[in-house]
Each structure stands twice: as C-alpha cells, then as structure tokens.
C-alpha positions in Angstrom: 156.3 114.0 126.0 159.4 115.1 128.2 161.6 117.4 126.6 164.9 116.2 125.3 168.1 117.7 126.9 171.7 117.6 125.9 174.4 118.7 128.5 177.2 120.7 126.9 180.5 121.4 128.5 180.6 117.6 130.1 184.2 117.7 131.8 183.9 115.5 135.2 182.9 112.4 136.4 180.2 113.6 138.9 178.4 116.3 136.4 178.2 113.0 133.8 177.0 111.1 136.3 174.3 113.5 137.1 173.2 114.5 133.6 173.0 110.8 133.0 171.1 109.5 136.1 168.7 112.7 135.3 167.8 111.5 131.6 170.1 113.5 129.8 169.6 112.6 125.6 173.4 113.9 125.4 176.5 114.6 126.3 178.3 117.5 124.7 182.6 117.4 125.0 183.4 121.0 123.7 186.8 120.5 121.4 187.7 124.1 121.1 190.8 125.4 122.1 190.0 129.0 124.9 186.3 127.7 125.3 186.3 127.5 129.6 184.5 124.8 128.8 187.6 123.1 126.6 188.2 119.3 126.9 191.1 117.3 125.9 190.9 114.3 124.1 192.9 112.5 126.8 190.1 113.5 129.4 187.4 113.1 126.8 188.7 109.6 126.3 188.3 108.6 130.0 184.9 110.1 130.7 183.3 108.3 127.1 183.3 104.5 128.6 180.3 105.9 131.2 178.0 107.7 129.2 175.8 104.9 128.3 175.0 103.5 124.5 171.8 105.1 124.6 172.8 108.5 125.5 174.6 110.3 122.5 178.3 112.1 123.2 178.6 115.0 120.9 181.7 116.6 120.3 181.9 120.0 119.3 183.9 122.4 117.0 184.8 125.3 115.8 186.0 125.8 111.7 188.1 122.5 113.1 190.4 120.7 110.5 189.5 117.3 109.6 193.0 115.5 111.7 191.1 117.8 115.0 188.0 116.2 114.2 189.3 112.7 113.8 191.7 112.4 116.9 188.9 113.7 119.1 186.1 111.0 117.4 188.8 108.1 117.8 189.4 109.2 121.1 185.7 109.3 122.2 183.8 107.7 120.2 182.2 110.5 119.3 178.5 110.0 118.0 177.4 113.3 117.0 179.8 115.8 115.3 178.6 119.5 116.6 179.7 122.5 114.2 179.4 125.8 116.2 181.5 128.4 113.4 181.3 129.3 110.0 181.0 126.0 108.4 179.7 126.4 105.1 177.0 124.1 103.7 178.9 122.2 101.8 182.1 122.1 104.8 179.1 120.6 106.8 178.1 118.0 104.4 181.8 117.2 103.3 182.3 116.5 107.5 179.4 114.4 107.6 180.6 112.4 104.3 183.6 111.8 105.8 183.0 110.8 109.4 179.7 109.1 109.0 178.4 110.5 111.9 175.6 112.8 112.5 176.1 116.1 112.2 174.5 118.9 113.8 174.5 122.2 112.6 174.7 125.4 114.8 172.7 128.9 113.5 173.2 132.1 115.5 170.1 134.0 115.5 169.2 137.7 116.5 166.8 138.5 113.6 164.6 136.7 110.9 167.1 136.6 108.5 169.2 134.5 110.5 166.2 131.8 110.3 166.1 132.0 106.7 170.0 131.7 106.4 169.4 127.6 108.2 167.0 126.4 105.2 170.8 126.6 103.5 171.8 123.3 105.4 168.7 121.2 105.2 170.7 118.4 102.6 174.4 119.1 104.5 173.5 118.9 108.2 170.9 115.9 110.2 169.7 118.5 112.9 170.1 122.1 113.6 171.0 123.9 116.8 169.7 127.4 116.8 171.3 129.7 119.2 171.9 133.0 120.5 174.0 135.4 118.5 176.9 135.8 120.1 177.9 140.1 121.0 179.9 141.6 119.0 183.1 141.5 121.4 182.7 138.2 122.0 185.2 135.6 121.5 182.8 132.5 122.1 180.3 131.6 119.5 178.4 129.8 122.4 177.7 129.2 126.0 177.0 133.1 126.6 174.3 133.0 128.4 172.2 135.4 126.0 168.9 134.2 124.7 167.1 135.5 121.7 163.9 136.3 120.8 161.9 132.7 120.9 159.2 134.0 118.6 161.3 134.0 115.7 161.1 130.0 115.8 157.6 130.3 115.3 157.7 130.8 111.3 158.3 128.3 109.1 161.5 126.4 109.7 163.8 124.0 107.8 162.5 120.3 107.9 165.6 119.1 109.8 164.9 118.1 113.7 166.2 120.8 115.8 167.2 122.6 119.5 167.6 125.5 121.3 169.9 127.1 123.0 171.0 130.3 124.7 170.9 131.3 127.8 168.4 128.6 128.8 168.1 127.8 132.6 165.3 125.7 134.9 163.7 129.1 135.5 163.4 130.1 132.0 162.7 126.6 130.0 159.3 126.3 130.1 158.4 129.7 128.8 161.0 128.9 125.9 159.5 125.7 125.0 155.8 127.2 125.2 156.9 130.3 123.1 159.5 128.7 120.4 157.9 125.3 120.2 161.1 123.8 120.5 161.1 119.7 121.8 164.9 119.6 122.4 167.5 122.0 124.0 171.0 122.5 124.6 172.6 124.3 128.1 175.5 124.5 129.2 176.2 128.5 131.2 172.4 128.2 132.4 173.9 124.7 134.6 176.9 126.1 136.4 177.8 127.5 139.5 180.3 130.1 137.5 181.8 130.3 134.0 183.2 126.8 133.1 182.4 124.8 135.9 178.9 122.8 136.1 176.9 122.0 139.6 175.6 118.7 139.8 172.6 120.3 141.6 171.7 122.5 138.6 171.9 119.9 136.0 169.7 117.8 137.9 166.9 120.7 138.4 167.1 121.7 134.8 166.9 117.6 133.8 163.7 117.5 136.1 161.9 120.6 134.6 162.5 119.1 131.4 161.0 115.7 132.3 157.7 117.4 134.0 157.1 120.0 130.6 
C-alpha cells in the first residue's frame, strides 16, 4: 500500500498541478500570516477549483480566530482544517463543532512526553500530525526542515489516524516510514528548491518514492 502524501505550502498553479498528477492525498494552503509559505485567500481561492474532489485542500492555522478561519474555508472550500499552535483540546474540538470539517491536530515532538501529551486530543481532533519540535529561536512552528527521533512513534499511540512530518525528503522517507511506521506524511521544506518556493521536480520525486514504498 503506497504511502499517502499531503503537499503543504501549495501556492502556484504548476506545483498543484504536479502534486496532483503525482497522487498527492492533499493539498495544504498555509493561512498564517510571516509563514514564507503564506497564502492569501484571494490566491487560495483561484488555485481551489483544480485540485480535484478526491484530493483533500487543507488549510492551515496558527491560534487563528474563528472570522480567519471562516473567510479562508468560504474562500477555498476548505476540507480539512489544519491546527499547527497551541490549540487546546477543547479550542480543537470547539473548531471542529463549528466548521464541520475535519480537523487535524498538529503535536510537536522532541521527547516521549510530547507523545503522551497527543492522547489529550483523541475526542477533539479526527487525525494527528506529529512533527518536529520547532528550536527554540524559532518563529515557525513548522516547515523547519528538522526531523525528530522516528522511534518515539513506535510506542503506543492515540487511536486517531495520523502523519508525519519534519524534515522529510525523497532521500530520507523510506527509512522514516520503516522506522516510525507511519502510512501518511506531510512535506513541505523537504520539496523546494529554497525556503518558500516549491520545485515541481521535487514534488514529483518525493510523490514517486511514496507510491513505490
């Protein structure tokens, strides 16, 4: 069974084309104001009509408001609802309430603790994304290219359906899928040609590694 990949950081027509035609599971839209990979709504709203029905667009946030969230689901039909801060359990499920969309839950991990902190959102969130731990100086709580220690995903986990992410590239997947176990990921850094800006090329290679694990 291929490995299911979501493409975060979507902004132009020919890196949606590419994550599409490669078998791409989803399309990420990151809502979040200083992120390079930040996406208006009015550009969000132009690239949603191509991303097919059976490929999900995911927007994601940051400790966003509920009139944020809303303009940027009206705008592109958002089917997914990302939360990448400090949303609390019940913030989470409150967002999902409210929406009724999916809602996936980002955990930043560095240490087993951190996996034990995700069994919190098992009844607020419908999947969990866990991810690197962002450094201390760092203004980004994703998409910085740091990967974590894959073996911590190998206790018991939370019941919900989950990815990974951080730091992940075409060179580096299939040891993190043989080591964590993990059935879907998330990249966005480990697909571009420098910070912000995705290569068709890459996003194609990681797409076909997926596919032959």
């Amino acid at each position: 069974m291929a490995i299911q990949v979501k493409i975060c950081g979507v902004r132009d027509r020919r890196v949606l084309e590419s994550a599409v035609e490669g078998g791409a599971a989803a399309i990420g839209f990151v809502f979040v104001v200083g992120s390079p990979r930040e996406i208006s709504t009015k550009a969000a709203a132009a690239l949603a009509p191509h991303v097919p029905s059976a490929v999900l667009k995911v927007g994601l946030f940051v400790d966003a408001d509920d009139a944020a969230i809303s303009q940027a689901v009206d705008a592109a039909a958002l089917d997914v609802l990302q939360l990448h801060g400090d949303e609390t359990p019940g913030r989470t499920a409150e967002i999902r309430r409210r929406f009724g969309r999916e809602v996936w839950k980002a955990v930043p991990v560095s240490e087993p603790d951190d996996i034990s902190a995700a069994f919190a959102f098992e009844r607020a969130a419908d999947r969990l994304l866990f991810d690197s731990r962002p450094p201390a100086d760092g203004h980004l709580p994703g998409g910085n290219a740091r990967i974590f220690d894959w073996s911590l995903l190998t206790v018991s986990l939370p019941t919900l359906p989950w990815l990974l992410s951080g730091g992940l590239t075409a060179g580096n997947l299939g040891k993190a899928v043989c080591i964590s176990g993990a059935r879907a990921v998330d990249v966005s850094s480990g697909v571009e040609r420098r910070r912000g800006i995705k290569d068709p090329m890459l996003v194609r290679a990681f797409l076909e590694k997926a596919a032959a694990l």
